[in-house]
TIRO-2110 file (N, C-alpha, C; in Angstrom, 1 decimal):
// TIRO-2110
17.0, 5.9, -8.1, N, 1, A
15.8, 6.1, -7.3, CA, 1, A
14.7, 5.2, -7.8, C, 1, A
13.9, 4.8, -6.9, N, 2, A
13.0, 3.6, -7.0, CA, 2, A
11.6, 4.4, -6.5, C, 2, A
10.7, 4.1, -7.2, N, 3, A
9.5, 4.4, -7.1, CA, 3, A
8.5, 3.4, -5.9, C, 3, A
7.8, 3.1, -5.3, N, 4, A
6.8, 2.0, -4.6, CA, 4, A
5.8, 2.6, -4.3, C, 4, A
5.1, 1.2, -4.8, N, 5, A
3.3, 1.6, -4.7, CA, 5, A
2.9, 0.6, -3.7, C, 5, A
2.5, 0.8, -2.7, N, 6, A
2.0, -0.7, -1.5, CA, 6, A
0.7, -0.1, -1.5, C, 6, A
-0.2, -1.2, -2.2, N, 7, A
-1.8, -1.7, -2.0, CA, 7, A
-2.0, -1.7, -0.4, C, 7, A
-2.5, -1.5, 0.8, N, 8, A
-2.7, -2.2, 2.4, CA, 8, A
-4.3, -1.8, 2.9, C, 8, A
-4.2, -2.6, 3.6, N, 9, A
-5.5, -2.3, 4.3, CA, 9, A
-5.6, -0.9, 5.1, C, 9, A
-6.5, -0.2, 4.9, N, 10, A
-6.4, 1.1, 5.0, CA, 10, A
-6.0, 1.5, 7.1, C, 10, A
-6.7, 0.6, 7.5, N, 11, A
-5.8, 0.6, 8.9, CA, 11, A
-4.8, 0.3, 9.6, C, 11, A
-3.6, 0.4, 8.4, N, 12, A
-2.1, -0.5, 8.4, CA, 12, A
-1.5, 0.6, 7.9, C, 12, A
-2.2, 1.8, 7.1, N, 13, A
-1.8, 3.1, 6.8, CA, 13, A
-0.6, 3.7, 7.9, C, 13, A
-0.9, 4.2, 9.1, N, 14, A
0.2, 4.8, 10.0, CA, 14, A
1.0, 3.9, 10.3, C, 14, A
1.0, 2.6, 10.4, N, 15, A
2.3, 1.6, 10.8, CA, 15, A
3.0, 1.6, 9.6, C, 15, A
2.5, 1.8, 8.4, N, 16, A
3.6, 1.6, 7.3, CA, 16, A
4.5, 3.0, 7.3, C, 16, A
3.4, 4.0, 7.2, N, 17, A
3.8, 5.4, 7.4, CA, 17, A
5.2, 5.6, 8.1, C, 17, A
5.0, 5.2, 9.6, N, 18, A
5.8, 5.5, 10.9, CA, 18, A
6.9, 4.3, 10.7, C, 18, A
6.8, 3.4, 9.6, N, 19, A
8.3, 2.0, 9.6, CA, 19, A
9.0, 2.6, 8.6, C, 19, A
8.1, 3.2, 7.8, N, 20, A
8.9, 3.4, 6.3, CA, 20, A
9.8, 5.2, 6.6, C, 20, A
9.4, 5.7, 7.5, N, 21, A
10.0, 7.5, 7.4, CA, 21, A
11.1, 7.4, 8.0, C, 21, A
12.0, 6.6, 8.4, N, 22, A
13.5, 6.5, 8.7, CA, 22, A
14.7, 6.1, 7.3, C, 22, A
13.6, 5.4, 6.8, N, 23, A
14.7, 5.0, 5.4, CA, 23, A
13.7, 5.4, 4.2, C, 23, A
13.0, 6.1, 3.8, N, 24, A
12.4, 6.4, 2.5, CA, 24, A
12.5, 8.0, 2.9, C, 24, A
12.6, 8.6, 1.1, N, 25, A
12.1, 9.7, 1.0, CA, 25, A
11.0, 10.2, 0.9, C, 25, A
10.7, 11.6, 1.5, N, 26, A
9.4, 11.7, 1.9, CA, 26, A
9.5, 12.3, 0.4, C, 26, A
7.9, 13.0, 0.3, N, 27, A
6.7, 13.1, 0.8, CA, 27, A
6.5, 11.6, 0.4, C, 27, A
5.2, 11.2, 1.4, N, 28, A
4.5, 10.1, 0.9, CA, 28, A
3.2, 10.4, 0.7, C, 28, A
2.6, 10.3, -0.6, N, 29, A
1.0, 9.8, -1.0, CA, 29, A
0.2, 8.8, -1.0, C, 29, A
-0.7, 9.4, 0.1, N, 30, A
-2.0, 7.9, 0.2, CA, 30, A
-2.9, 8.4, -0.4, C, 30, A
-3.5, 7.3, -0.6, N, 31, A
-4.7, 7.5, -1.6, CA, 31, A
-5.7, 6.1, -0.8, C, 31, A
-6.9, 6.8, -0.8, N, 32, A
-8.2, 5.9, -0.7, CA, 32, A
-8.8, 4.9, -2.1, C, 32, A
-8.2, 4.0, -2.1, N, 33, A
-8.7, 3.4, -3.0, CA, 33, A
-9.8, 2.0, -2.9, C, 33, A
-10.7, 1.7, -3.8, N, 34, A
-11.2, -0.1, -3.7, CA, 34, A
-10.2, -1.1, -5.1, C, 34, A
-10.6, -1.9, -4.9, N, 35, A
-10.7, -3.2, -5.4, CA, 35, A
-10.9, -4.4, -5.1, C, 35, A
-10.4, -5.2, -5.9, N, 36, A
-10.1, -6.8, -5.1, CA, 36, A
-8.8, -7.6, -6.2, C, 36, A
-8.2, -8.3, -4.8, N, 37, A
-7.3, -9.8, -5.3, CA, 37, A
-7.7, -11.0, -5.4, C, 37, A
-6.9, -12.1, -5.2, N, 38, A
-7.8, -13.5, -5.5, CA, 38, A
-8.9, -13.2, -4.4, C, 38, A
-9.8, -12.6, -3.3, N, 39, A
-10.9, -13.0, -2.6, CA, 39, A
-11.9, -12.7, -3.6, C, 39, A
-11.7, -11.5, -4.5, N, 40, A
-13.5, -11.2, -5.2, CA, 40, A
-13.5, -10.6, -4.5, C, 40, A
-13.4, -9.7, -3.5, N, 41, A
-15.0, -9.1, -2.7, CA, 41, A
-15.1, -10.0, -1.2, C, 41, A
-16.3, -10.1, -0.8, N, 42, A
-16.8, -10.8, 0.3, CA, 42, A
-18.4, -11.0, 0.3, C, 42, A
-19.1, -11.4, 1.3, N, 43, A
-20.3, -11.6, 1.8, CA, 43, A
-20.3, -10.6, 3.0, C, 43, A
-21.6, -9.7, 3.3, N, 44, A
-21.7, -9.0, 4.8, CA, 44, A
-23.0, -8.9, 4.7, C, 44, A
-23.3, -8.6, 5.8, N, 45, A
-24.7, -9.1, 6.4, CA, 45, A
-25.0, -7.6, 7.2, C, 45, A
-26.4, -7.0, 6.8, N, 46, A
-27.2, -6.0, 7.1, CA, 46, A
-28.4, -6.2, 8.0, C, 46, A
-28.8, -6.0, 9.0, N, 47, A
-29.8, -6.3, 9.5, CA, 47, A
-30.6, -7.4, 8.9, C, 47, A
-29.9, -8.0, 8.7, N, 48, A
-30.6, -9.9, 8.2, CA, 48, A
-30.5, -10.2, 6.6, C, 48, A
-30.2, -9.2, 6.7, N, 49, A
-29.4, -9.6, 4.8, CA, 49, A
-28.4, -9.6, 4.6, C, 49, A
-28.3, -10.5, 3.5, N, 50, A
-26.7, -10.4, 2.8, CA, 50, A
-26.2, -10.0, 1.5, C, 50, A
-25.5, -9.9, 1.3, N, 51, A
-25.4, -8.7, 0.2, CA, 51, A
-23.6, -9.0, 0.0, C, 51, A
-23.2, -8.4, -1.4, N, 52, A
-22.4, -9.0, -1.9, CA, 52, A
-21.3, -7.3, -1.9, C, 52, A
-20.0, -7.4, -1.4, N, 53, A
-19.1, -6.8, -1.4, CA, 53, A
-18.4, -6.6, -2.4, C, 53, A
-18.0, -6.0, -3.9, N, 54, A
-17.4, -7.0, -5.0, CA, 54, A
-16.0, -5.8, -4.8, C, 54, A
-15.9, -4.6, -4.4, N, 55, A
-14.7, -3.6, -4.4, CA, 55, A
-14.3, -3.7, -2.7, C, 55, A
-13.3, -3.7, -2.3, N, 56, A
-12.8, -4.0, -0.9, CA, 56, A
-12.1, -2.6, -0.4, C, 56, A
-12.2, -1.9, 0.3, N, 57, A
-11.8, -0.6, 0.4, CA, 57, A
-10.0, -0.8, 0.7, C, 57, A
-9.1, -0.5, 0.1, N, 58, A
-7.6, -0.6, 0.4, CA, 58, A
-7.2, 0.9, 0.3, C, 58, A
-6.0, 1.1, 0.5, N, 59, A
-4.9, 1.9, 0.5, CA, 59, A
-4.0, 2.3, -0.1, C, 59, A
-3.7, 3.2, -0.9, N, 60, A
-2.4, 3.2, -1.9, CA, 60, A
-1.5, 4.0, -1.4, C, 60, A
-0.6, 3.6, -0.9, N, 61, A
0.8, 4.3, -0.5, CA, 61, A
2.0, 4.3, -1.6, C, 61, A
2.8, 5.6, -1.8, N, 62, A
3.3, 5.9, -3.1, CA, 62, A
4.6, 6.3, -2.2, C, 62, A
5.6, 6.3, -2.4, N, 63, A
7.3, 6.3, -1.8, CA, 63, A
8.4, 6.0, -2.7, C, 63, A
8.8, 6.9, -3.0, N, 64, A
10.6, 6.7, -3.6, CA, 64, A
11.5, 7.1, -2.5, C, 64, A
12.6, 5.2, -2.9, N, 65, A
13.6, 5.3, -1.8, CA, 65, A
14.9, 5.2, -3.0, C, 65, A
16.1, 5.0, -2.4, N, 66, A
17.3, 4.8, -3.2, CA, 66, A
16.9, 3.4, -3.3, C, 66, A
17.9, 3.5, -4.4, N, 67, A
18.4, 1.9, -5.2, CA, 67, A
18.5, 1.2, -3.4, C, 67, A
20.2, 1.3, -2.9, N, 68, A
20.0, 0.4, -2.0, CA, 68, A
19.4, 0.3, -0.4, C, 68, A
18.1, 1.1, -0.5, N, 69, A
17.3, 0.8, 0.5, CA, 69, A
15.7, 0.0, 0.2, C, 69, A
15.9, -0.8, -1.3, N, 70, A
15.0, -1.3, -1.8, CA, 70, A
14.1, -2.3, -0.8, C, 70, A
15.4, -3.3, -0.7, N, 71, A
15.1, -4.7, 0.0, CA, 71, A
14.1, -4.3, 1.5, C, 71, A
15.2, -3.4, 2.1, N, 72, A
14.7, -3.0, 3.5, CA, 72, A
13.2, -2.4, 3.3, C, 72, A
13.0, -1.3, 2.5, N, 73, A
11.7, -0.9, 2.3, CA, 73, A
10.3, -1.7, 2.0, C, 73, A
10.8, -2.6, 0.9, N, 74, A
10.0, -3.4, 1.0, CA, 74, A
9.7, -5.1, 2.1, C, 74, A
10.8, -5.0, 2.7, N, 75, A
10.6, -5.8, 4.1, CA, 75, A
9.9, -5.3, 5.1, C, 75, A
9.8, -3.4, 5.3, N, 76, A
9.6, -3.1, 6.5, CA, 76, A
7.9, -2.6, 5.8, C, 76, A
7.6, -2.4, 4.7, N, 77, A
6.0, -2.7, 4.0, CA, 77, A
5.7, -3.7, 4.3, C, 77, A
6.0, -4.9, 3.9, N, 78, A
5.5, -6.3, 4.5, CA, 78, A
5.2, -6.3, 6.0, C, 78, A
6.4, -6.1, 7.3, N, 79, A
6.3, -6.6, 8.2, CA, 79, A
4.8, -5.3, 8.6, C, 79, A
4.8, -4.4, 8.6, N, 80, A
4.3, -2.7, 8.7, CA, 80, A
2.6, -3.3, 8.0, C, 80, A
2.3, -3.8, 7.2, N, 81, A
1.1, -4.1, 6.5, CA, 81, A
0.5, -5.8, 6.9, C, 81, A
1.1, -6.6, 7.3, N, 82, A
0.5, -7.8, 7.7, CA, 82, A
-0.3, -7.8, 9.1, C, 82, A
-1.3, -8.7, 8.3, N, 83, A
-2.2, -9.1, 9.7, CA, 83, A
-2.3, -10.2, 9.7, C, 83, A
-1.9, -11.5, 8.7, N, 84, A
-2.3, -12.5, 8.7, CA, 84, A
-3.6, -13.0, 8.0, C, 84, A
-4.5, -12.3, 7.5, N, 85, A
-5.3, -12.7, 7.0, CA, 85, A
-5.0, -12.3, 5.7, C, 85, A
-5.8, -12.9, 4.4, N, 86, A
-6.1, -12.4, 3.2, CA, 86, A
-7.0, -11.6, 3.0, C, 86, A
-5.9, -10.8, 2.0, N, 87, A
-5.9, -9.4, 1.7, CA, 87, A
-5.3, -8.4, 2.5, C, 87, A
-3.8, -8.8, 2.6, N, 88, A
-3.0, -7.5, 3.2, CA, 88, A
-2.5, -6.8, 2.1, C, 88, A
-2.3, -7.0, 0.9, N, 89, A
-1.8, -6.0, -0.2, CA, 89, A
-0.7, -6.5, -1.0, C, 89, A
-0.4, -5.8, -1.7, N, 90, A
0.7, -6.0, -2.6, CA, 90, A
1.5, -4.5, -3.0, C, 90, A
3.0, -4.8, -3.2, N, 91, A
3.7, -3.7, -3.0, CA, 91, A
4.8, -4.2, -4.9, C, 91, A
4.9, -2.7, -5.4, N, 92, A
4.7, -3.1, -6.9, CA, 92, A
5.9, -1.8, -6.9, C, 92, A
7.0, -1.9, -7.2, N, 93, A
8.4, -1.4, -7.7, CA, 93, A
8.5, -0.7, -9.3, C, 93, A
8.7, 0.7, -9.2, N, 94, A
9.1, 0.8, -10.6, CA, 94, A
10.3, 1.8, -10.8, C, 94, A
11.1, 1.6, -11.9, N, 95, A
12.2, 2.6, -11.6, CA, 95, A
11.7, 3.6, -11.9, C, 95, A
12.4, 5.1, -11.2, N, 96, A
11.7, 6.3, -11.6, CA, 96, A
13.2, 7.1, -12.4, C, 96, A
12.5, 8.3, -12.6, N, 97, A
13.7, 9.1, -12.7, CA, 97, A
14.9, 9.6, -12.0, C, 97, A
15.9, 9.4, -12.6, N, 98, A
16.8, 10.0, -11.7, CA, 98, A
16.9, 11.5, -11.4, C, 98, A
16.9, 12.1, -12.0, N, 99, A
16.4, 13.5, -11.9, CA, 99, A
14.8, 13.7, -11.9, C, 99, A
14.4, 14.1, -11.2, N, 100, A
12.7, 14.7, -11.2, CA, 100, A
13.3, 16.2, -10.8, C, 100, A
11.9, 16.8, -11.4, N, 101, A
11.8, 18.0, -10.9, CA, 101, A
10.2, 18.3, -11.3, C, 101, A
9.9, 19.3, -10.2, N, 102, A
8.5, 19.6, -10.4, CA, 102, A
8.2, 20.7, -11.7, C, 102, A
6.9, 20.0, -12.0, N, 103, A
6.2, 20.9, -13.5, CA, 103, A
5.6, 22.0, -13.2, C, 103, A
6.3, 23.5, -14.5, N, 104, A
5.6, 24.7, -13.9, CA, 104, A
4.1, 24.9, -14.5, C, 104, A
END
């Protein structure tokens, strides 16, 4: 069993959701998160000011699939999270347990 964490832009949330629930085990956990990758941040503009963005609002989607639905999972993250611009996210693999069970 394989663990996945995919960083995405938080409005790419239900398209990853809805590609990934035919081949991943559920439950899945999203989480509201910020940061930034190579952009830094950004520039945005307020009623005539500008002002500096330095945390970028993202997405953290959490999913364990089997060993061999790795590839697919993380192909259908990628196609499911892209928009073409910088900062669509990054998706980060860890092995987990083979046995889990929940804590009393």
């Amino acid at each position: 069993m394989l663990h996945l964490i995919a960083i995405v832009k938080p409005f790419r949330v239900e398209a990853v959701i809805e590609a990934l629930t035919p081949i991943a085990a559920t439950p899945f956990h999203v989480q509201e998160v910020r940061g930034y990758g190579r952009q830094k941040g950004h520039l945005d503009a307020y009623t005539g000011d500008e002002f500096g963005i330095d945390f970028v609002p993202k997405a953290r989607i959490e999913v364990s699939v089997e060993d061999l639905f790795l590839d697919e999972a993380i192909d259908v993250i990628s196609k499911a999270a892209r928009t073409g611009r910088i900062g669509d996210g990054k998706i980060f693999v860890f092995r987990g347990c083979d046995e889990a069970f929940p804590a009393v």
